[in-house]
N, C-alpha and C positions, 0 to 999 in steps of 0.2 A: 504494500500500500504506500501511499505517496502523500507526503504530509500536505497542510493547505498552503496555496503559495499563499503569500503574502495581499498581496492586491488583489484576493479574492473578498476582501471589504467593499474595497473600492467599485469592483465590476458591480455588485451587489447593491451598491448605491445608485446605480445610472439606471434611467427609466428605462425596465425590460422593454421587448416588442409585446404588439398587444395579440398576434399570431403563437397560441405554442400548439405544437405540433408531438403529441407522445407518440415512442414508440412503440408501445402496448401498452394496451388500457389499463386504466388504473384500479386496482384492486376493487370490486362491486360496482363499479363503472362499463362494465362492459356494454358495449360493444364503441363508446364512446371515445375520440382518438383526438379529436378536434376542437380547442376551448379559444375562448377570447380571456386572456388576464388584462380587469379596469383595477388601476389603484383605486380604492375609497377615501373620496372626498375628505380630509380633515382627518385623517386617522393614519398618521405614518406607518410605513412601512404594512399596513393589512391592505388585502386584494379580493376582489371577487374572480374566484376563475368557473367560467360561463360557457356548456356546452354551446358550441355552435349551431347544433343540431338539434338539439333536447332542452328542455325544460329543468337543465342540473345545474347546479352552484353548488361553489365550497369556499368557504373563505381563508385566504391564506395568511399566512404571517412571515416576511422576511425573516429568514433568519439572523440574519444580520445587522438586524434595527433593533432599538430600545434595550433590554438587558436583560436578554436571551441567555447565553453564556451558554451557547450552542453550536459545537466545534468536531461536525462528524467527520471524518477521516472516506475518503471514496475512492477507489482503487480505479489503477489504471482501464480497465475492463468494463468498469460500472460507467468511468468517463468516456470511453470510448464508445458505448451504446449511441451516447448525441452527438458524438463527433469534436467533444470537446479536450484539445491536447493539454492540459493544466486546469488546477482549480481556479484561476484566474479566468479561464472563461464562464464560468458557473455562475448563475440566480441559484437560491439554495432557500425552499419555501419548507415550512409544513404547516400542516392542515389544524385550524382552528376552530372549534366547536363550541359555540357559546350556551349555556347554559343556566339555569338558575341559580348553579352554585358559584359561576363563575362561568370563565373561557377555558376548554383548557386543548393542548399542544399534543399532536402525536409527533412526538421526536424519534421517535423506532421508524416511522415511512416517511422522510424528506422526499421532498419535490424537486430533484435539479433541470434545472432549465439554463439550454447553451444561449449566450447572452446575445450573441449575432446571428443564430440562426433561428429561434425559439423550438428549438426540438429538446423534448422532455424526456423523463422518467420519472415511476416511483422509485424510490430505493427503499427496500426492506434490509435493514440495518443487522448484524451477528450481535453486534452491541448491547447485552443485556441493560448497561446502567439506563442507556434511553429509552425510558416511559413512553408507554402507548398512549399514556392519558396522565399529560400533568397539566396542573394548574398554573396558568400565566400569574404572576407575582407571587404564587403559594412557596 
């Protein structure tokens, strides 16, 4: 595995494309390949990602906004699924679920998204320590 470059903040910071393109569906998503990612208005760094097709939404959370202190490691392999040659090309989202109790984060399946072509994945992580279901500030 290949630690994160450095400037994979920075890539992270610039307004993704609004085109991402997976390349296989994302887990209970099926048959769905095709989303629009809108930033939400007034709410750094969260996204709505919007089949194109369907009637589906998920709200995302950069990971790399606010203080997350979320630093997965993505192998050469995983990278190379979107075509991206460094974590420097990388968007690196997960999935945010709001609830009564709170928001909370699955950090076991990130969303990487290559920054200039918007081709995706999920990544399902070996990484026990990251929670399917944690609480944003808990």
């Amino acid at each position: 595995m290949t630690a994160p470059h450095p400037s994979a903040a920075a890539a992270a910071t610039e307004a993704p494309r609004t085109d991402v393109e997976f390349v296989a569906p994302m887990h209970g998503l099926s048959p769905y390949t095709t989303f629009r990612l809108e930033q939400i208005e007034g709410a750094d760094g969260l996204y709505a990602l919007r089949a194109t097709d369907a009637d589906v939404r998920l709200f995302l959370l950069d990971a790399h906004s606010g203080d997350v202190g979320y630093a997965p490691v993505f192998s050469d392999d995983v990278r190379a699924e979107i075509g991206a040659a460094d974590a420097s090309d990388l968007l690196v989202f997960v999935v945010a679920n709001p609830s009564d109790e709170g928001v909370f984060l699955n950090l076991r399946a990130p969303i990487i998204v290559h920054a200039q072509t918007g081709l995706a994945a999920q990544v399902i992580l070996d990484d026990q320590s990251y929670p399917i279901r944690a609480r944003l500030g808990g």
